[in-house]
N, CA and C atoms of all chains as a GROMACS GRO file, in nm:
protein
  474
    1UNK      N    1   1.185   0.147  -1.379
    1UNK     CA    2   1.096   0.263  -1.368
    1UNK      C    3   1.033   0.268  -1.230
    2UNK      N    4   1.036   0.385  -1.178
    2UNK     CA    5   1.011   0.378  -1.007
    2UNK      C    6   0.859   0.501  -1.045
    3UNK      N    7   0.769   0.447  -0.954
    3UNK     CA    8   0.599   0.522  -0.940
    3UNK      C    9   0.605   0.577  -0.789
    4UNK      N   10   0.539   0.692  -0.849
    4UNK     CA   11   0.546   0.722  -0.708
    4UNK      C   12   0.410   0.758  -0.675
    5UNK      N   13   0.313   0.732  -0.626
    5UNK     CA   14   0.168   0.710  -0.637
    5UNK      C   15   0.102   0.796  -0.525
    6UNK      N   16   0.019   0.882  -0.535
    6UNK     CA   17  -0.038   0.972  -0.376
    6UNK      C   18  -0.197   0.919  -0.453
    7UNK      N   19  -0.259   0.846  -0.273
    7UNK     CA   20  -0.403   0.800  -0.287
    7UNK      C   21  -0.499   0.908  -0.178
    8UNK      N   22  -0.545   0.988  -0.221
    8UNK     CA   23  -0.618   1.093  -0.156
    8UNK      C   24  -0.730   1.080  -0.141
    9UNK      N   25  -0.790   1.136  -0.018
    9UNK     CA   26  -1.003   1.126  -0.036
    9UNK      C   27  -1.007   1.218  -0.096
   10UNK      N   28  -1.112   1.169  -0.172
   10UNK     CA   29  -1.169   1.289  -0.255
   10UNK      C   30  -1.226   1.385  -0.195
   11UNK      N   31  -1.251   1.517  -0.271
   11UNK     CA   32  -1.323   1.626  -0.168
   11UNK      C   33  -1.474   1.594  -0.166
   12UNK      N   34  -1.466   1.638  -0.035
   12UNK     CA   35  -1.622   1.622   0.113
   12UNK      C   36  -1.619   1.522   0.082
   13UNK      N   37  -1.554   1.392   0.099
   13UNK     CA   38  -1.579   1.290   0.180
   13UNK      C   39  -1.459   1.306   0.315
   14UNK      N   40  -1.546   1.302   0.423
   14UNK     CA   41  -1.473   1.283   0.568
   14UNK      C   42  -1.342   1.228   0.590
   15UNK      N   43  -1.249   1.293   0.645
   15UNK     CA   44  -1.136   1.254   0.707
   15UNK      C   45  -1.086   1.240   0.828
   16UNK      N   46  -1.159   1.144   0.929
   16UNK     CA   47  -1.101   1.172   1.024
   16UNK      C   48  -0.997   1.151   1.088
   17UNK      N   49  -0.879   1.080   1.035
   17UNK     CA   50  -0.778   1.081   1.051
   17UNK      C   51  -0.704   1.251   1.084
   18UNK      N   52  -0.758   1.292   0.917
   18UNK     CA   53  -0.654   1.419   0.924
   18UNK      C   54  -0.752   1.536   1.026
   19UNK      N   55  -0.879   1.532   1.086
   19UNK     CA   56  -0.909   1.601   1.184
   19UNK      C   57  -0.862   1.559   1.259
   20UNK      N   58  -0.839   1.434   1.323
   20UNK     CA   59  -0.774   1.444   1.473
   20UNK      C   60  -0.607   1.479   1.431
   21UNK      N   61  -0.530   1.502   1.348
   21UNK     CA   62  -0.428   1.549   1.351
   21UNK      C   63  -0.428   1.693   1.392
   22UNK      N   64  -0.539   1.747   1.273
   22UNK     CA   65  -0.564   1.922   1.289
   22UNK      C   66  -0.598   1.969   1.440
   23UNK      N   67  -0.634   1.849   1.518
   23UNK     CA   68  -0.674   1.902   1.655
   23UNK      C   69  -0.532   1.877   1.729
   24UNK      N   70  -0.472   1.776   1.695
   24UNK     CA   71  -0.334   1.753   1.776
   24UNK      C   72  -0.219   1.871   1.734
   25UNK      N   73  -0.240   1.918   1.598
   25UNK     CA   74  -0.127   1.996   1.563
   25UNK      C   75  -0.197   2.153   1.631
   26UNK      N   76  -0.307   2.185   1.638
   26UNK     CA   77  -0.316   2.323   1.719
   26UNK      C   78  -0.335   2.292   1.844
   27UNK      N   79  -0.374   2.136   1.927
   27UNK     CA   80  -0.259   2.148   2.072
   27UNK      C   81  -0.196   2.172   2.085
   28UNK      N   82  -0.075   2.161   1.982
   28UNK     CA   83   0.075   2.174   1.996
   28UNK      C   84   0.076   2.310   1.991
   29UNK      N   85   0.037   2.387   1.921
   29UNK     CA   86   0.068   2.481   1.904
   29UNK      C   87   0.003   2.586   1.798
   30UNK      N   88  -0.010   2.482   1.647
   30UNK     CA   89   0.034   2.539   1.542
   30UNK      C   90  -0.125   2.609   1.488
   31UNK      N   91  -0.140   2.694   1.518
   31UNK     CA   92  -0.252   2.794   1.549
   31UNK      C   93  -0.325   2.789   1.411
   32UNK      N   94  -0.234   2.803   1.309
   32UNK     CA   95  -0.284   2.870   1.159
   32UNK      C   96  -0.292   2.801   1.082
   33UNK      N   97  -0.237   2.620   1.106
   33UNK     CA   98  -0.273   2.569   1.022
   33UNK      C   99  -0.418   2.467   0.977
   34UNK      N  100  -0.497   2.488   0.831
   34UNK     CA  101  -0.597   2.432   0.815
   34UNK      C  102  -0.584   2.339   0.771
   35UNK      N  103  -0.717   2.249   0.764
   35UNK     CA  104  -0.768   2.174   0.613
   35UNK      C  105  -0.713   2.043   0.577
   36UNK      N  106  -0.638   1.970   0.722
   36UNK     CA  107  -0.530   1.882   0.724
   36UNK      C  108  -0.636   1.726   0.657
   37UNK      N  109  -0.556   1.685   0.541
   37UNK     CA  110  -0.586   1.554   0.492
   37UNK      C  111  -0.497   1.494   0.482
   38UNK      N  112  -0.577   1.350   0.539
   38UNK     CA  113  -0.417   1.250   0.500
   38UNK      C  114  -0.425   1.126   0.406
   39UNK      N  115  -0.360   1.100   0.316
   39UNK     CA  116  -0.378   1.030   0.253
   39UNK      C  117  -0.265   0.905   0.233
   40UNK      N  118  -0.275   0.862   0.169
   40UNK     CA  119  -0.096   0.730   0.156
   40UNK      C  120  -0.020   0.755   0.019
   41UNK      N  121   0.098   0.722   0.024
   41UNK     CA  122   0.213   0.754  -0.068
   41UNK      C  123   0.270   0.616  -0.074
   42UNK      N  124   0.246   0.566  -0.192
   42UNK     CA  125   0.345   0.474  -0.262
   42UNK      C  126   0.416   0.453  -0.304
   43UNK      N  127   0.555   0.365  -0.319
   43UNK     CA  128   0.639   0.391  -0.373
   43UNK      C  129   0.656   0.229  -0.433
   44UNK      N  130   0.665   0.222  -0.564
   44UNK     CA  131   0.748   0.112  -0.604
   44UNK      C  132   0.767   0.080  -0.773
   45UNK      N  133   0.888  -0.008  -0.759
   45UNK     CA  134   0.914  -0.056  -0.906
   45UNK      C  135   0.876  -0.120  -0.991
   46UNK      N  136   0.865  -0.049  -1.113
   46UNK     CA  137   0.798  -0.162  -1.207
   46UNK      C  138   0.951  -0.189  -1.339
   47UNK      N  139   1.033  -0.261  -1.277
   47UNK     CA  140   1.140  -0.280  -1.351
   47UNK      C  141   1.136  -0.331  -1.498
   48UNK      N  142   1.179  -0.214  -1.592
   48UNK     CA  143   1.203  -0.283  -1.758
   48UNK      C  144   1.083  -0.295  -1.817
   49UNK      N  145   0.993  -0.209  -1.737
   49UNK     CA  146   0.881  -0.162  -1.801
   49UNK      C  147   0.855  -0.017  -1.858
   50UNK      N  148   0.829   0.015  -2.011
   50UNK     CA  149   0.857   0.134  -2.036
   50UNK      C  150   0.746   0.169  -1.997
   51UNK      N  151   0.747   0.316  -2.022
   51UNK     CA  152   0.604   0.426  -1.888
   51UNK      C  153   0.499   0.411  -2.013
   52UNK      N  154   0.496   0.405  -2.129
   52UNK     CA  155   0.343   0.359  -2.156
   52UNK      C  156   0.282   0.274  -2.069
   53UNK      N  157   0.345   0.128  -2.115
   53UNK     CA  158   0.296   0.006  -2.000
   53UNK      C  159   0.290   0.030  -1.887
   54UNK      N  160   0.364   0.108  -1.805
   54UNK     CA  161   0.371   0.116  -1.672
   54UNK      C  162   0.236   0.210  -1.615
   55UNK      N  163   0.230   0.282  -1.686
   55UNK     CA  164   0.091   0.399  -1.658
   55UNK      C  165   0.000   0.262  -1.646
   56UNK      N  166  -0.069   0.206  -1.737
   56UNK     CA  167  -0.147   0.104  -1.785
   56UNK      C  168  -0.128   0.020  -1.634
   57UNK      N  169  -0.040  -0.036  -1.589
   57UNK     CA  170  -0.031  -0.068  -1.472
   57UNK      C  171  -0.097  -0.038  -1.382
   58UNK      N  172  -0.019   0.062  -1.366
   58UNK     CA  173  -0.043   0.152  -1.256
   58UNK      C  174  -0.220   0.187  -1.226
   59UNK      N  175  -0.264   0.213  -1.342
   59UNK     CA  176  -0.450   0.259  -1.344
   59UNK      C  177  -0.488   0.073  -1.280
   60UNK      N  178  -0.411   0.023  -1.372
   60UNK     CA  179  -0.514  -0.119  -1.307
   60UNK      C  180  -0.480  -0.112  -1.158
   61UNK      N  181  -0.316  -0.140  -1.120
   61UNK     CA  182  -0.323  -0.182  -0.953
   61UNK      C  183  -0.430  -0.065  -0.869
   62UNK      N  184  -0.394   0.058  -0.916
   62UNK     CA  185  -0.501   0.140  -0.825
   62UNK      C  186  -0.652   0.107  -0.798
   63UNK      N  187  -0.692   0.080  -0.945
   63UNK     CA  188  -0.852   0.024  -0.985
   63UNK      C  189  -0.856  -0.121  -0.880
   64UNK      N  190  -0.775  -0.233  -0.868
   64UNK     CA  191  -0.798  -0.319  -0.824
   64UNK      C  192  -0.724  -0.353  -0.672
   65UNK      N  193  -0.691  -0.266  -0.604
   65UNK     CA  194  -0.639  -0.263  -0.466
   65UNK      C  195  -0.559  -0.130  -0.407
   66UNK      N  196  -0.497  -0.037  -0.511
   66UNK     CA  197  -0.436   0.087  -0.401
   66UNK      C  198  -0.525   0.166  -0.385
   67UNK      N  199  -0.662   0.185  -0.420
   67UNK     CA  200  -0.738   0.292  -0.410
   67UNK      C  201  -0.878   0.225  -0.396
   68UNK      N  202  -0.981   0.293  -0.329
   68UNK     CA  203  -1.090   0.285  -0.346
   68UNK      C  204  -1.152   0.379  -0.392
   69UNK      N  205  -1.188   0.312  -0.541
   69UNK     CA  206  -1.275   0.456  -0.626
   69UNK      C  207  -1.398   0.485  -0.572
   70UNK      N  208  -1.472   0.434  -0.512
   70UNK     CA  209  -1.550   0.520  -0.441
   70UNK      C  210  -1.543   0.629  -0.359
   71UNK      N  211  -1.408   0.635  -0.284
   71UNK     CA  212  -1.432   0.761  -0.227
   71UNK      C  213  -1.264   0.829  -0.210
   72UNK      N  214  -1.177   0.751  -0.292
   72UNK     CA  215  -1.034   0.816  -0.293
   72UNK      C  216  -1.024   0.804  -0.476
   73UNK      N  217  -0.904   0.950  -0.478
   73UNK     CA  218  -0.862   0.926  -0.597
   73UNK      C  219  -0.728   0.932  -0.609
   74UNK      N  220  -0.647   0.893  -0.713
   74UNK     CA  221  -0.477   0.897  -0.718
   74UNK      C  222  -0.425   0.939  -0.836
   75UNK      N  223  -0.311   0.979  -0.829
   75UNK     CA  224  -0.256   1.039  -0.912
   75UNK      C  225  -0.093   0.967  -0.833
   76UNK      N  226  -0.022   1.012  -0.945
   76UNK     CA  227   0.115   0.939  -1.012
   76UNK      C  228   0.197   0.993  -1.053
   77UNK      N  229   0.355   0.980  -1.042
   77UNK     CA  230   0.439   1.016  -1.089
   77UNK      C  231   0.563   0.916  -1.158
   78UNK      N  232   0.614   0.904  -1.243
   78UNK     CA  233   0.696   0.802  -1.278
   78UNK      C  234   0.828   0.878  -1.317
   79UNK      N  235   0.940   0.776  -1.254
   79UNK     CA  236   1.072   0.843  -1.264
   79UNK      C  237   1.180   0.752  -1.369
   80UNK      N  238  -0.051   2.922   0.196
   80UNK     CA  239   0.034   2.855   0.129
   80UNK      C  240   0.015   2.688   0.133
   81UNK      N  241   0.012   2.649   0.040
   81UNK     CA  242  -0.044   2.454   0.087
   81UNK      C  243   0.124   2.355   0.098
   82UNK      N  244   0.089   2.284   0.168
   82UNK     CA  245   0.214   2.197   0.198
   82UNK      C  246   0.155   2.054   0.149
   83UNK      N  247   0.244   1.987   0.064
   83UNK     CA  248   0.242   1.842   0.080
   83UNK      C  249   0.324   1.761   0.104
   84UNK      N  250   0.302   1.713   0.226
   84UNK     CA  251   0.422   1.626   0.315
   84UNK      C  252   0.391   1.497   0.307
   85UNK      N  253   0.521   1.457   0.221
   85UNK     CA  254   0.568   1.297   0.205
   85UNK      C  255   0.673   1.247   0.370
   86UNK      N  256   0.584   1.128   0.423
   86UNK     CA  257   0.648   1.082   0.523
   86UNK      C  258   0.652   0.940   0.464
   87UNK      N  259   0.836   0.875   0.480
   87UNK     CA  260   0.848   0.724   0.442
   87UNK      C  261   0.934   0.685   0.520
   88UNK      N  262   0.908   0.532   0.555
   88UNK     CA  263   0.984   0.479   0.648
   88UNK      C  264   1.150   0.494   0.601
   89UNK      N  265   1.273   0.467   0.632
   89UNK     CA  266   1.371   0.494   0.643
   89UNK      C  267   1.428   0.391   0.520
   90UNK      N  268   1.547   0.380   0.502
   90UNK     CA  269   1.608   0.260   0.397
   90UNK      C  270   1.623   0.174   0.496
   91UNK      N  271   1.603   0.066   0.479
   91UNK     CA  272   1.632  -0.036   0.570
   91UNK      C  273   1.548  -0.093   0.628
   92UNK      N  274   1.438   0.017   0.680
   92UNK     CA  275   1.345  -0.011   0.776
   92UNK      C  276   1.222  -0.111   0.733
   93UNK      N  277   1.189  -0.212   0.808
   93UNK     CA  278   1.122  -0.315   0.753
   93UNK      C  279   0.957  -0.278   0.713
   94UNK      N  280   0.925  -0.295   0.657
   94UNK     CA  281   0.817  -0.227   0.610
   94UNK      C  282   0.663  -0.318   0.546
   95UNK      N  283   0.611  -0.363   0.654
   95UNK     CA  284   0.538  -0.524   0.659
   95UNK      C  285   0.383  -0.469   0.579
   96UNK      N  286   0.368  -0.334   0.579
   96UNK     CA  287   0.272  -0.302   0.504
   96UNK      C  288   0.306  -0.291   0.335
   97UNK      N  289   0.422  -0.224   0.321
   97UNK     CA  290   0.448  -0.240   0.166
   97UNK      C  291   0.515  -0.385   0.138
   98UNK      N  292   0.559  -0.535   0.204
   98UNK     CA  293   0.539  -0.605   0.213
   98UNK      C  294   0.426  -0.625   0.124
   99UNK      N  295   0.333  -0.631   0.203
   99UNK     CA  296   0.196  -0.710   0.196
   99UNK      C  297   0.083  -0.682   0.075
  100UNK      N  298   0.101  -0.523   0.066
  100UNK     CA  299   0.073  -0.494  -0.073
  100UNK      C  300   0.151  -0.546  -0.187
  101UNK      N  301   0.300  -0.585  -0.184
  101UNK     CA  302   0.393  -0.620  -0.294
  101UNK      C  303   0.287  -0.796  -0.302
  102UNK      N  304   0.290  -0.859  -0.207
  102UNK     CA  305   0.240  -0.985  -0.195
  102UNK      C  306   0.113  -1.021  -0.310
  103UNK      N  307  -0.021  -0.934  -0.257
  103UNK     CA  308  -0.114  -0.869  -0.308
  103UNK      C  309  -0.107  -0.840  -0.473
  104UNK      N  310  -0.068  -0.758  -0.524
  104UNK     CA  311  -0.050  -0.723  -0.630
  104UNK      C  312   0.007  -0.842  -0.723
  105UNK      N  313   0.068  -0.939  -0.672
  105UNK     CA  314   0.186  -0.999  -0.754
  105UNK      C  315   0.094  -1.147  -0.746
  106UNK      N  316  -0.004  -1.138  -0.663
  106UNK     CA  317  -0.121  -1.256  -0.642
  106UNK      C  318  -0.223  -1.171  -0.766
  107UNK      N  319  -0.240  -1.058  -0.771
  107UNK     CA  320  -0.360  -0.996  -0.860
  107UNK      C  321  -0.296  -0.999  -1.030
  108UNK      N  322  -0.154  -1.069  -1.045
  108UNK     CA  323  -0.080  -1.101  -1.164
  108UNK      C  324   0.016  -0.988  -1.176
  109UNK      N  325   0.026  -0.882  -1.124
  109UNK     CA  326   0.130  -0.781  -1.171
  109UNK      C  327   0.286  -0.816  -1.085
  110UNK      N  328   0.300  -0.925  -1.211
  110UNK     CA  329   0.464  -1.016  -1.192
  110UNK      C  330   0.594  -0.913  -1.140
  111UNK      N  331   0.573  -0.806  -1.227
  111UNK     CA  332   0.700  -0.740  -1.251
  111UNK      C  333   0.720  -0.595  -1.179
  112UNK      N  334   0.627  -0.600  -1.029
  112UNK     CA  335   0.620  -0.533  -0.927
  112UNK      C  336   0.757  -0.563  -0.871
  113UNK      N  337   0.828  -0.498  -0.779
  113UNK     CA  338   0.892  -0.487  -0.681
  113UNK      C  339   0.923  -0.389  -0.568
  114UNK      N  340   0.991  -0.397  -0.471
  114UNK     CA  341   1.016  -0.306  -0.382
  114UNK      C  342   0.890  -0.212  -0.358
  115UNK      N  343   0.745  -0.281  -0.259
  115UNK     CA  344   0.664  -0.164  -0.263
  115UNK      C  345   0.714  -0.079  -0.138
  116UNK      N  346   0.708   0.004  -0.125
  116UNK     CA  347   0.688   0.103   0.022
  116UNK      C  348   0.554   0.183   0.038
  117UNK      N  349   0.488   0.187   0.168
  117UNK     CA  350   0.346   0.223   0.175
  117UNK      C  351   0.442   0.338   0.279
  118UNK      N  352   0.371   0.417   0.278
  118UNK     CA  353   0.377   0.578   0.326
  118UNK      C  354   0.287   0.702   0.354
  119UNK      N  355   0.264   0.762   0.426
  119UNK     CA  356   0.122   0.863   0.458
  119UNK      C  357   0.200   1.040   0.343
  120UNK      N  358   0.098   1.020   0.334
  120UNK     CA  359   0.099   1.194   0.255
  120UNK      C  360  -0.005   1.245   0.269
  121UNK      N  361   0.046   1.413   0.331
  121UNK     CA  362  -0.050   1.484   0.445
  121UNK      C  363  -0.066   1.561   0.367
  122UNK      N  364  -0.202   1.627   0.342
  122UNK     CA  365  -0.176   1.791   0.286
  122UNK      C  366  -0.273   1.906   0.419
  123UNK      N  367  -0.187   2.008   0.384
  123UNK     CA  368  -0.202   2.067   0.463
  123UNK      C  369  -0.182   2.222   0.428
  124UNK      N  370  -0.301   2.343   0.517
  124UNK     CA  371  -0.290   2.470   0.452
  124UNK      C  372  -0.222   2.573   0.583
  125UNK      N  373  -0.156   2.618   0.559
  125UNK     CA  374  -0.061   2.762   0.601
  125UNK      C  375  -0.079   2.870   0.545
  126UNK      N  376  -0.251   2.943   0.571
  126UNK     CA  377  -0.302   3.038   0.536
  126UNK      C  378  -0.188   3.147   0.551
  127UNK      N  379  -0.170   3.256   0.532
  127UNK     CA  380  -0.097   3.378   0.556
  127UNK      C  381   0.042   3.363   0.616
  128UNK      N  382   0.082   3.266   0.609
  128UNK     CA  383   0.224   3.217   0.646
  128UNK      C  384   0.290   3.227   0.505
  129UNK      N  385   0.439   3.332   0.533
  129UNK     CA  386   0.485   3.313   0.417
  129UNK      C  387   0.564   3.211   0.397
  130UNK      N  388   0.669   3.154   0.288
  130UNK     CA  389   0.726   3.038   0.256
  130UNK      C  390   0.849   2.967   0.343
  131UNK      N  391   0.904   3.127   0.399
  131UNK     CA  392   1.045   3.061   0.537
  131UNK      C  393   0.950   3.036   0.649
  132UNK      N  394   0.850   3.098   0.678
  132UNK     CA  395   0.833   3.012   0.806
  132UNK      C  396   0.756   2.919   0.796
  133UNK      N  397   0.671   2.900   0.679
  133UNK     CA  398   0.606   2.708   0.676
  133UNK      C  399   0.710   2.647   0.675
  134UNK      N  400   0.832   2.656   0.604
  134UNK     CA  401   0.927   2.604   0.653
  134UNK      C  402   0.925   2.519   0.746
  135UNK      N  403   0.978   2.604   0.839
  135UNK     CA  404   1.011   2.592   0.994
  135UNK      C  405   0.901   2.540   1.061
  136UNK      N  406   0.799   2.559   1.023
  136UNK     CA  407   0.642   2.510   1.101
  136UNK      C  408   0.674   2.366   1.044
  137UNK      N  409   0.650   2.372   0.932
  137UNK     CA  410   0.639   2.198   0.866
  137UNK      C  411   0.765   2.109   0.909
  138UNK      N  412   0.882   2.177   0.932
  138UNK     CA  413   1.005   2.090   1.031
  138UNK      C  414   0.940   2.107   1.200
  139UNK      N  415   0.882   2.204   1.180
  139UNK     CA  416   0.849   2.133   1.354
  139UNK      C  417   0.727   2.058   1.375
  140UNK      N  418   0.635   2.056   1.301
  140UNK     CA  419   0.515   1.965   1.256
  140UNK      C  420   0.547   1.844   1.254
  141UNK      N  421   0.681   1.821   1.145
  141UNK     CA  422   0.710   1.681   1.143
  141UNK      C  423   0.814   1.628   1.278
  142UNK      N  424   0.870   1.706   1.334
  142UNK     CA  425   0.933   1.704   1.426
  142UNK      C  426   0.886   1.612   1.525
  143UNK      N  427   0.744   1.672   1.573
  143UNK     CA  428   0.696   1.658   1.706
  143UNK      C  429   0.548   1.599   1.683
  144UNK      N  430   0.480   1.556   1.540
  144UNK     CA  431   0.402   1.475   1.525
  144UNK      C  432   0.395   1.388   1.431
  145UNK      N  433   0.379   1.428   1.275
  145UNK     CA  434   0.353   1.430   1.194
  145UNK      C  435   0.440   1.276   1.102
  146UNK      N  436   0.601   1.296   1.209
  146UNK     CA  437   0.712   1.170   1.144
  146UNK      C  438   0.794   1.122   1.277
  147UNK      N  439   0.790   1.004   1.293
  147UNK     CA  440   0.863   0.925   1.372
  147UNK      C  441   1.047   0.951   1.286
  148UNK      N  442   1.125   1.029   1.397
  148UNK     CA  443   1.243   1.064   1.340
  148UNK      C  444   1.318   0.901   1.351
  149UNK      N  445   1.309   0.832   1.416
  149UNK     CA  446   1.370   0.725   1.444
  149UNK      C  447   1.374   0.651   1.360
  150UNK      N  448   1.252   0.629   1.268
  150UNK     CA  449   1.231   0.545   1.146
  150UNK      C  450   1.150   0.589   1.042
  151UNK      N  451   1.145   0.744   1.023
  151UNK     CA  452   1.056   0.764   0.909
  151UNK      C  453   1.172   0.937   0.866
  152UNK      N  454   1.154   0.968   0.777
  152UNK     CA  455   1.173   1.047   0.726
  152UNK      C  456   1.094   1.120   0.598
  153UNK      N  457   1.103   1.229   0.602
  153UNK     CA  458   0.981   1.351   0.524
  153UNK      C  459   1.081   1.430   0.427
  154UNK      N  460   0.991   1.461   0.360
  154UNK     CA  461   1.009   1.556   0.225
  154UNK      C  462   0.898   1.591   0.213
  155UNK      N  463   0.861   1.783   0.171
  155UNK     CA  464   0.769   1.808   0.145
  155UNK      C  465   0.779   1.907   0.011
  156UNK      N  466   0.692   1.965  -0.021
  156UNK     CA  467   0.679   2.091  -0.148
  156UNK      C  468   0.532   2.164  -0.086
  157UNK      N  469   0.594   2.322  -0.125
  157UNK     CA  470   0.487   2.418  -0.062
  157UNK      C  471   0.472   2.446  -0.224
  158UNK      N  472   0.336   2.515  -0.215
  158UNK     CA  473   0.236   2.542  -0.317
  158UNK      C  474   0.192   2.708  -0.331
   0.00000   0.00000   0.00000
């Protein structure tokens, strides 16, 4: 079973990562685009684990190292 | 129109951050982890842009900032 995990800031807490992108991408050029956040994308296996258990997983690893619940939240996909 | 752009390092490509989280996790007891990959996911808005040319914006976005073509590769979905 493969997760595919997006860890996002939550809204109004600060990004400045994805502002200095929004300032690099309308250097470049790109006039119209807003609102740029960046967040991380995970990818990995939880082999021969069916997706009940694997969800269950998944909430713990986030709770205890892919995310900080204080100010990011995540969401999941399982394939 | 909203874009969410998945950028991941390549197959092959060594990847010392999803490494280190696989390490991590498998120290926090979750045995039956494997293969992590760590990856950025951007979101991003394309007010009044219709869907062919975010397109083309989001291939030249990733083009010329957003993804190292050499060792990362993108997939996105507009909204």
């Amino acid at each position: 079973m493969k997760a595919k995990i997006y860890v996002t800031l939550k809204k109004g807490v600060h990004d400045p990562q994805g502002e200095a992108v929004l300032g690099t991408l309308k250097h470049l050029g790109f006039k119209d685009v807003k609102g740029v956040r960046v967040g991380k994308y995970i990818e990995l296996n939880l082999d021969g684990v069916p997706a009940d258990k694997a969800r269950h997983r998944i909430d713990a690893m986030c709770a205890k190292l892919l995310a900080n619940p204080v100010i990011e939240s995540y969401s999941y996909e399982l394939d």
